[in-house]
N, CA, C and O atoms as a DFTB+ gen file, in Angstrom:
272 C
 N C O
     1  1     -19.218       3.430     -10.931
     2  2     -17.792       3.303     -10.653
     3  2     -17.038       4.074     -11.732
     4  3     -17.367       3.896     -12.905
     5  1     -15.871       5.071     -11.366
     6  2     -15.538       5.419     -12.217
     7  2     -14.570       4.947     -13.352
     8  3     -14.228       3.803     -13.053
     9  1     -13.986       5.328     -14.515
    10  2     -13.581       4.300     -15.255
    11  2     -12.403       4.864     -15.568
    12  3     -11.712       4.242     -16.376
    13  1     -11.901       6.102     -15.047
    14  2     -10.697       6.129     -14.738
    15  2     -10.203       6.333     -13.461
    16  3     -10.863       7.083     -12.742
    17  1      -8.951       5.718     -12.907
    18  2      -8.552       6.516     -11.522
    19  2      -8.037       7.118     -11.678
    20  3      -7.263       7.508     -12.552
    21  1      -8.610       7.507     -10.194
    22  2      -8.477       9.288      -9.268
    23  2      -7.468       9.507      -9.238
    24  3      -6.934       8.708      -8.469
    25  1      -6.485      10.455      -9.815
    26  2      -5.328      10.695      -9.273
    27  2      -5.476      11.746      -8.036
    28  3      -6.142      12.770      -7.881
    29  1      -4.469      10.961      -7.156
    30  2      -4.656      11.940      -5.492
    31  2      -3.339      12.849      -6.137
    32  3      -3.538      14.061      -6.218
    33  1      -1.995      12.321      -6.604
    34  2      -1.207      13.434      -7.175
    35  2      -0.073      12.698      -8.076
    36  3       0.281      11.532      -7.900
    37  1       0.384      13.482      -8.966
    38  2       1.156      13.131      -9.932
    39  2       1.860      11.312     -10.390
    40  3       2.170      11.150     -11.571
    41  1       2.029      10.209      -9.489
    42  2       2.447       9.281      -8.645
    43  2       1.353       8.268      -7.997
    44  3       1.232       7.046      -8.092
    45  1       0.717       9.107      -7.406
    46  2      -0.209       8.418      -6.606
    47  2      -1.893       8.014      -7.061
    48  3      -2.550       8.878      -7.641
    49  1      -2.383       6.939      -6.817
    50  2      -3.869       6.719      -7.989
    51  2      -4.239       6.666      -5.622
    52  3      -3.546       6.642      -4.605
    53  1      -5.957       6.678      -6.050
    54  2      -6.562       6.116      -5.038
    55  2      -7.127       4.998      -5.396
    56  3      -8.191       4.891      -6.006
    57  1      -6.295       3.982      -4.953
    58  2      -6.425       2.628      -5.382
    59  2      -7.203       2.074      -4.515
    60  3      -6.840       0.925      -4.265
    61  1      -8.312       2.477      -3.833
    62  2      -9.538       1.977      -3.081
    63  2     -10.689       2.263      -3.928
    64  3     -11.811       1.766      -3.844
    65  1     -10.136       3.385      -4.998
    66  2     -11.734       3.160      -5.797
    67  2     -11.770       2.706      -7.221
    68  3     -12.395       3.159      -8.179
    69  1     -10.750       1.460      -7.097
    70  2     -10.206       0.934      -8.481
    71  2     -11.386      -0.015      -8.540
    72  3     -12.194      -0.161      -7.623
    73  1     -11.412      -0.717      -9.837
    74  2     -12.166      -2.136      -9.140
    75  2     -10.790      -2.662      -9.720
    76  3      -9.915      -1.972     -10.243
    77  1     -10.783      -4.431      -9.459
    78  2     -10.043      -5.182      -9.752
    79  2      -9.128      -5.508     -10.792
    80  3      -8.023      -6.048     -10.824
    81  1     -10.203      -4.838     -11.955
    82  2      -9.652      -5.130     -13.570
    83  2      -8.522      -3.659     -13.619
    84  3      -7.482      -3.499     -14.259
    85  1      -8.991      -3.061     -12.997
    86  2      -8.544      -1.702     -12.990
    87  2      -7.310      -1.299     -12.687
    88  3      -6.646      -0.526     -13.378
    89  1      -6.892      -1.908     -11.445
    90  2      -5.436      -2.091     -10.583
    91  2      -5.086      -3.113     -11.613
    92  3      -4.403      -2.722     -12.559
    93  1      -5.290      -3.811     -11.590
    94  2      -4.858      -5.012     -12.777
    95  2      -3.630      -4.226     -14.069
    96  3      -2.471      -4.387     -14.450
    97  1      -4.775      -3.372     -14.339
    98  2      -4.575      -3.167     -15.951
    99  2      -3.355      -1.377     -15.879
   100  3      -2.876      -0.633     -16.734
   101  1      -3.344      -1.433     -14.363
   102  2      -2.612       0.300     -13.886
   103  2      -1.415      -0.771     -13.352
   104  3      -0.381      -0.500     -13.963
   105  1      -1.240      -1.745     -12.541
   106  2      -0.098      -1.970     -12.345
   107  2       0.629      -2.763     -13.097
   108  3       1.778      -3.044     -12.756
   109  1      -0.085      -3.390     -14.572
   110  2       0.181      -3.889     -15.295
   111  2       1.527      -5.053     -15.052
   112  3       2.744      -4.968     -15.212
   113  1       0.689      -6.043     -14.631
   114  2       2.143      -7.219     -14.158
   115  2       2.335      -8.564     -15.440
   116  3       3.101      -9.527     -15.403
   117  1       1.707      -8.323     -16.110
   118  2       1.234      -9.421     -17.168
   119  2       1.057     -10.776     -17.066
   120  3       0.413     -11.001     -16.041
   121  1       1.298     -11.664     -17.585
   122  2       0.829     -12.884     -17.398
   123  2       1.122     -14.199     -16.641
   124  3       0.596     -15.294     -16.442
   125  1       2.449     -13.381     -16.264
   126  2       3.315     -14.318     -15.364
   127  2       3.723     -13.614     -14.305
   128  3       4.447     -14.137     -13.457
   129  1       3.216     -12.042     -14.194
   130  2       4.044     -11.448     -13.393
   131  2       4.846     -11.042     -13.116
   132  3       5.722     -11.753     -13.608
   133  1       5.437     -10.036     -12.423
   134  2       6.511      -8.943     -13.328
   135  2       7.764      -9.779     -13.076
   136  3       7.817     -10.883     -12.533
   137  1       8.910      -8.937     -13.647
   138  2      10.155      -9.410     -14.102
   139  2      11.119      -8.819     -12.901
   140  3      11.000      -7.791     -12.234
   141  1      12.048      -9.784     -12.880
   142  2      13.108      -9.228     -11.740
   143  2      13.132      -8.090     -11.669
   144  3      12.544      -7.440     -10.805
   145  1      13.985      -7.526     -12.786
   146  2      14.637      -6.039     -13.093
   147  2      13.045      -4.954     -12.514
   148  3      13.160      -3.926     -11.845
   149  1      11.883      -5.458     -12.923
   150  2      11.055      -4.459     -12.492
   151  2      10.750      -4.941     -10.893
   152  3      10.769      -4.075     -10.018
   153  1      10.519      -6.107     -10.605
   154  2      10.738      -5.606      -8.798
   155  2      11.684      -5.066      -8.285
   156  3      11.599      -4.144      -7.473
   157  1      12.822      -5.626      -8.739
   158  2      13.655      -4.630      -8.320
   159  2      14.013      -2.532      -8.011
   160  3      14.513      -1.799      -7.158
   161  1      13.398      -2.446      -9.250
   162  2      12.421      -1.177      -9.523
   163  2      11.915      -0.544      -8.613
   164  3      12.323       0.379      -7.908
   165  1      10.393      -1.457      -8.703
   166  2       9.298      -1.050      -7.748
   167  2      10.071      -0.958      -5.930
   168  3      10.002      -0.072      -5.078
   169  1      10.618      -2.033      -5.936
   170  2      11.066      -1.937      -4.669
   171  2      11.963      -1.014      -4.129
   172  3      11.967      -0.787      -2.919
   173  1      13.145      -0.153      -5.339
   174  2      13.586       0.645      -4.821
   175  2      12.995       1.677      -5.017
   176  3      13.498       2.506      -4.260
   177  1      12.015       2.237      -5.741
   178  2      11.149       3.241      -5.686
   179  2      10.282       3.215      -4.557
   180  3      10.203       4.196      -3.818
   181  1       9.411       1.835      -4.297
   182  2       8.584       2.064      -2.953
   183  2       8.793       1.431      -1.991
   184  3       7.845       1.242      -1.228
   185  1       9.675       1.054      -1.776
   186  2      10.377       0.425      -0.118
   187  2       9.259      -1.108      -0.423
   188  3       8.473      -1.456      -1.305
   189  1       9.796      -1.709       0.950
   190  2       8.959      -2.958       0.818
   191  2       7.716      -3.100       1.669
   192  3       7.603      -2.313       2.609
   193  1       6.832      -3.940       1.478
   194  2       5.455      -3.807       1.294
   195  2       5.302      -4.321       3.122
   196  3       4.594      -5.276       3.441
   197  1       5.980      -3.616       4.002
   198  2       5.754      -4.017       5.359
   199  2       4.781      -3.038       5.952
   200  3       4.753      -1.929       5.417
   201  1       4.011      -3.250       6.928
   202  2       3.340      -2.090       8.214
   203  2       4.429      -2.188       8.808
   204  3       5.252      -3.074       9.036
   205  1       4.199      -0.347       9.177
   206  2       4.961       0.003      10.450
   207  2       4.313      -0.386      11.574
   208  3       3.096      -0.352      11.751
   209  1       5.610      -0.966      12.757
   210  2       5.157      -1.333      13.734
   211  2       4.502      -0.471      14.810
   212  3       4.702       0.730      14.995
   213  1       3.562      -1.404      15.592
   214  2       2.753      -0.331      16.292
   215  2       3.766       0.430      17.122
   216  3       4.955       0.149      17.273
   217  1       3.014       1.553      17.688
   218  2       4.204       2.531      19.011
   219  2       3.555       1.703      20.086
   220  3       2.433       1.207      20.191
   221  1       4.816       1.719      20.986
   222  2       4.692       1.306      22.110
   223  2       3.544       1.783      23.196
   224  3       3.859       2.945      23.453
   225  1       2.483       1.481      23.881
   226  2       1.892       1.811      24.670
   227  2       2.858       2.841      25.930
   228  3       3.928       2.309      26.228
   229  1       2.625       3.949      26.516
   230  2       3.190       4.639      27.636
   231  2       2.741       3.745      28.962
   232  3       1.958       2.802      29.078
   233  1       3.446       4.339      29.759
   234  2       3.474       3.803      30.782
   235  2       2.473       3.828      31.355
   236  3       1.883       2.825      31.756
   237  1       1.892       5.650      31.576
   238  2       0.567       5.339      31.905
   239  2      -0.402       4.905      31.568
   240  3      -1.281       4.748      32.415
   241  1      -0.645       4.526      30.171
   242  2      -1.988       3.839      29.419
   243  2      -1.873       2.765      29.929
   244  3      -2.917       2.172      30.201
   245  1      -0.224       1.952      30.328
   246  2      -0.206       0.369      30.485
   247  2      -1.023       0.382      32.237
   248  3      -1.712      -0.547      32.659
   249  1      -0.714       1.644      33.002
   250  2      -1.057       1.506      34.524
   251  2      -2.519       1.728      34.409
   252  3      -3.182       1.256      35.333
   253  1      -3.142       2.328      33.496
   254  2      -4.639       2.771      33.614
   255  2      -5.401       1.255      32.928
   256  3      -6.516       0.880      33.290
   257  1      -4.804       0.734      32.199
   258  2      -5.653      -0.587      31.259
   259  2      -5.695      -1.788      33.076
   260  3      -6.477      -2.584      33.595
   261  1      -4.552      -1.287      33.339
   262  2      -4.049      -2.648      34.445
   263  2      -5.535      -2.269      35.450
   264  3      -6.551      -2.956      35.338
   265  1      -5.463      -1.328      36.211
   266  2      -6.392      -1.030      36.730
   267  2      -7.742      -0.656      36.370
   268  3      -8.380       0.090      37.113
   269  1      -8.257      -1.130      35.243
   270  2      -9.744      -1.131      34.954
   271  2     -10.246      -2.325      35.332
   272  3     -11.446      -2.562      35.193
C-alpha cells in the first residue's frame, strides 16, 4: 500500500487507495471533529455531499422493460 496519496491533480487525492489512517490524517478533522467555520469552508468549496439523481428512464426503455 502506498504511503503517500496519489495525487490525480493539484486538489484532488485518489481516495480509494488511502487506507483509513490515511484519509484520517489528509482530511485532518481532529478529535472532535471539524469546526463550524471549516464546514462551512468545505461546503462552500465542495457543494454538499448528495448523489445526483438518477436520469429518467425514456419512453422507449419504459415500453421495451414493459414488454419483456
Amino acid at each position: 500500500m502506498p504511503t503517500e496519496p496519489i495525487r490525480v491533480s493539484a486538489e484532488t487525492f485518489a481516495w480509494h487507495s488511502l487506507s483509513p489512517e490515511q484519509t484520517i490524517q489528509q482530511l485532518d478533522p481532529g478529535e472532535n471533529g471539524i469546526s463550524e467555520p471549516e464546514a462551512a469552508l468545505r461546503l462552500g468549496k465542495f457543494g454538499e455531499n448528495r448523489l445526483k439523481p438518477p436520469k429518467p428512464k425514456s419512453a422507449v426503455m419504459r415500453i421495451l422493460r414493459a414488454i419483456q
